[in-house]
N, C-alpha and C positions, 0 to 999 in steps of 0.2 A: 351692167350685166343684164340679160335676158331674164326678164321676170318668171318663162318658164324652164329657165337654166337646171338641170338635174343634179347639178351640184349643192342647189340651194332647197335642196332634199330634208325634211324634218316631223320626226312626227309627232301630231300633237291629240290624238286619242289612242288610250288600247283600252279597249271593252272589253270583260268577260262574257264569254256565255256556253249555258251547257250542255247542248248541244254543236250539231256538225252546220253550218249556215252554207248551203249551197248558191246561194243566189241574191242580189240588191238590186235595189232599182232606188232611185233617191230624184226627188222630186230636184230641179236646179235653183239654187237660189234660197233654199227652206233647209232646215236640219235636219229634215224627217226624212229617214227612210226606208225601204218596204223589206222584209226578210224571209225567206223561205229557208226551209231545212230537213233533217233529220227527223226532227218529231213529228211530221207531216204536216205542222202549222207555218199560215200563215200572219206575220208581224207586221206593226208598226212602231216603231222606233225614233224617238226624238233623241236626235244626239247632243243636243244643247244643254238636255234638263242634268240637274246637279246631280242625280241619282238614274241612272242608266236600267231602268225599267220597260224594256217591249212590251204592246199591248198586245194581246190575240184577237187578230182580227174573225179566224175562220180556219176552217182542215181542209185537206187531201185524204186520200184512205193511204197514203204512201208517201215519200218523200216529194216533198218540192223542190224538183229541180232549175223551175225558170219563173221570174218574176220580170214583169216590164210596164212602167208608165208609159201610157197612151192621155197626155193629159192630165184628166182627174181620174181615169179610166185607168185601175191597176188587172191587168191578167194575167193568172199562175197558172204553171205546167208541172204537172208530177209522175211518178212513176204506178200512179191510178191511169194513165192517156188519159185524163183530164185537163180541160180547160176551163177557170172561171174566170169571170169578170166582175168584178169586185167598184162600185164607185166609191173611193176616196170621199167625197165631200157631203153624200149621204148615209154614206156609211153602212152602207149594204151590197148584198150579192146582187146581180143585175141576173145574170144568168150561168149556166155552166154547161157545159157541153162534155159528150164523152167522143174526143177530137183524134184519137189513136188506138188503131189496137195492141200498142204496145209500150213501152216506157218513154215518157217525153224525154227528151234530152235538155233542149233549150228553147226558150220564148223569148221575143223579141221586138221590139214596137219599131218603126219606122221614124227617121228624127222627125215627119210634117206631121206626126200623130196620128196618120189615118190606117196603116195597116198593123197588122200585129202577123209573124211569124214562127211558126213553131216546128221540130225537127225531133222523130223518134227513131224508134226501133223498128218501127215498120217501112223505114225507109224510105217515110214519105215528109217533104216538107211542104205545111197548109200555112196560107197566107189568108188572112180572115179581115173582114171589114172592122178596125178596132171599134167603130160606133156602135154597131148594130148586133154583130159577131155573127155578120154571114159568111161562109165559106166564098172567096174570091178564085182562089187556089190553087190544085194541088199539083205540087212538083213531084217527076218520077226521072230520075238521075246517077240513081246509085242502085247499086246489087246487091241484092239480099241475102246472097254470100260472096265471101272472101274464096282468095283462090287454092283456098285447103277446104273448100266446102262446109266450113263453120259460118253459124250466121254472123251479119255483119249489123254494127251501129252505127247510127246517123249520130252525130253529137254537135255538130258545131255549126251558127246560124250568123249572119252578121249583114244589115245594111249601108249602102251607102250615104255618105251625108247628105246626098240630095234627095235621097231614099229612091233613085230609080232605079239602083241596082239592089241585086241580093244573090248571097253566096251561102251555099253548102258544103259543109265537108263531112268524110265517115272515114271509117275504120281504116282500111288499106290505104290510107292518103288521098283519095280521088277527090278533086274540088269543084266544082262546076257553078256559074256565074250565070244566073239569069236577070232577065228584064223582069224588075219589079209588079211594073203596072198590066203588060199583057202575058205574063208566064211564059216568055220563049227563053228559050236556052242560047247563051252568049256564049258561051267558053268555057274550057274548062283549065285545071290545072293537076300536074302530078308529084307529091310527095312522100314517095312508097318507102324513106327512110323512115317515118314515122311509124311506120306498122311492123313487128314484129312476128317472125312466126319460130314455136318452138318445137322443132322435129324431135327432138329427142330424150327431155323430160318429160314433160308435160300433154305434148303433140296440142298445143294452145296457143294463142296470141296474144300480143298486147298493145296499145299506144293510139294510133290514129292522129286523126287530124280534130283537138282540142280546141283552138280556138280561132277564128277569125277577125280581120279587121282589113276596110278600103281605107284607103290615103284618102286626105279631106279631097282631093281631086276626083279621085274614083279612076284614079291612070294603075297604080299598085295595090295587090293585093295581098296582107301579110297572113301566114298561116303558123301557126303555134302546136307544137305537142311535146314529141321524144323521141331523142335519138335510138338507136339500136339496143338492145337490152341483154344484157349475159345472162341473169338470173330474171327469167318470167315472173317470180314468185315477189319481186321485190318491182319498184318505181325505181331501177336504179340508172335508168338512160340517162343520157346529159340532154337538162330543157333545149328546146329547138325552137330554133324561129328561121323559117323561110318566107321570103318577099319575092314578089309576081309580077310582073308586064301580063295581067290575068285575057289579057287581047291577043298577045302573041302566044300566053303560056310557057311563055319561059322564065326561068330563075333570075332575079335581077341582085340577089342580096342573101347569104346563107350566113345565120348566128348557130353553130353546133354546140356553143354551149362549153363555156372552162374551167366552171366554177359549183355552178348546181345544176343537180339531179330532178329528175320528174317532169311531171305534165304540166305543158304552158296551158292554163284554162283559160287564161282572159288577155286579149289584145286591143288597145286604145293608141288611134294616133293624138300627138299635140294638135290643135288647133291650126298652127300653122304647116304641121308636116313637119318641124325641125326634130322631133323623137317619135319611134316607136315606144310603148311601156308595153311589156307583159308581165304576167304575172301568175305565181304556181305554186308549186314545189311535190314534196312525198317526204312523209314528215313535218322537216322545215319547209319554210316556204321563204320566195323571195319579189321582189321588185327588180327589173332590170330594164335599163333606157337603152336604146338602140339609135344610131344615127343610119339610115337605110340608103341613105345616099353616099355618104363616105364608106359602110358598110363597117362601120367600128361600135364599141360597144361602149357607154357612154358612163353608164354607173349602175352596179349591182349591186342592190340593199336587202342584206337579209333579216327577215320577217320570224316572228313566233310561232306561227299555225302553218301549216300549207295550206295554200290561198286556191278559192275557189272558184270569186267572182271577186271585180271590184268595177265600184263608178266612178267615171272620171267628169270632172265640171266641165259646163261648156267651155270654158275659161281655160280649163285646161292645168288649175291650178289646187286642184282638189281631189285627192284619192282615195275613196272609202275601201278597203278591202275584207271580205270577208273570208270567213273557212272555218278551220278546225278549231271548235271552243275560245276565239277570238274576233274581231273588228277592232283594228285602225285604221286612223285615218292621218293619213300626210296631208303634207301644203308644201309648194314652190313658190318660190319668190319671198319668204321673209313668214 
């Protein structure tokens, strides 16, 4: 059997915690890893030690909502439009930047370590030198409102494994696919089932485009949120996942979702491309494998918290997830 077979599905931590954990980044290979949240601090966390004690590394004035190892080099993004840079292995602030006029969404580090990306509400997403934290930058791609004239959010960031691509997604579904290293615009993608608009309760919207992931090729692009939603007031869409020929911009693969509800936030391919995983909920929360190629859905596991962020090992074989007042962590293959 396939050592990352999703059958051989099992989990072997559930951590409390009390607060809401927005964000992980987990060093590969080590047990430690990095947490942002709801208290507007920043964590480190050894998941090996016998007694499940985060240490505080540092704050936000606001929620942290993105954490990313570059390295030793950890950088968080929160709803201050702050950026800091934090080294791991001296164990201080390097520097902090005020990198948005508006609420980060997500940060992001490139797998070669060298850049770091981050995506707000001002609709801009900045690509920064992870060494130094010079602005390299900044992408303008998306509209700053939606087409009921409400402003719109950037939320979703994601590189590819060679790190020369980078994708964007916001609110009304809209994707766009540029070149990493010179900031030109490659492509774009549309998934306007994602967004909601509510004419007649509310006159509001809801959903977008939650999360991003490239095939370890960088040929497909998956994009994660919510289906259509009856009641605005509630997560009640069925999770979604659509896959991209992000070159052509057309649809290669739609999961509508048969089972659970809410925003897909996190998207990870296997190693070799044989599974999509995302992972969400509203409420509960869930796991779900996707095969993108057969277009079938592989195995759905559901979760204690609704999931917010999770790391997946290089290997491919390791799931930490985080979210609502919980962390687990699975394993495949045994």
């Amino acid at each position: 059997m396939n050592a990352l077979n999703p059958d051989t599905l099992k989990q072997v931590k559930d951590l409390p915690r009390p607060t809401i954990t927005f964000a992980v980044a987990r060093a590969d290979g080590a047990d430690v890893a990095y947490l942002g949240g709801s208290d507007f601090k920043v964590y480190r966390a050894d998941l090996a030690a016998p007694k499940f004690e985060p240490k505080e590394l540092y704050a936000h004035e606001s929620y942290v909502t993105g954490v990313a190892l570059a390295g030793a080099t950890l950088v968080s993004g929160g709803y201050d439009g702050r950026l800091t840079w934090f080294d791991t292995a001296a164990g201080k602030i390097v520097r902090t930047h005020d990198a948005h006029a508006k609420w980060v969404r997500k940060v992001v580090a490139s797998p070669d370590g060298k850049l770091i990306a981050s995506v707000a509400d001002d609709m801009l997403c900045k690509v920064w030198d992870a060494k130094t934290g010079q602005l390299v930058h900044t992408l303008k791609g998306h509209k700053e409102k939606t087409p009921h004239d409400f402003a719109s959010m950037l939320y979703a960031v994601a590189f590819s494994n060679d790190s020369a691509l980078l994708a964007t997604g916001d609110k009304v579904g809209h994707v766009v696919v540029w070149d990493a290293k010179t900031g030109t615009r490659l492509g774009s993608c549309e998934a306007p089932v994602m967004y909601t608009w509510d004419k007649v309760q509310r006159l509001h919207s809801i959903g977008g485009v939650r999360s991003l992931a490239f095939s370890p090729d960088g040929r497909s692009l998956a994009v994660g949120g919510m289906g259509k939603v009856g009641n605005i007031d509630h997560l009640e869409g069925k999770a979604r996942v659509e896959v991209f020929d992000w070159k052509a911009g057309k649809q290669t693969a739609e999961f509508p979702g048969d089972k659970f509800v809410g925003l897909v936030n996190r998207l990870a391919w296997a190693p070799d491309g044989s599974w999509l995983l995302g992972a969400g909920g509203a409420g509960e929360g869930f796991l779900c494998f996707f095969d993108a190629a057969a277009k079938k859905v592989l195995r759905q596991e559901k979760l204690p918290m609704h999931v917010h962020d999770f790391a997946l090992s290089a290997a491919g074989d390791q799931i930490t997830s985080v979210g609502h007042n919980r962390i687990t962590v699975h394993r495949l293959g045994g």
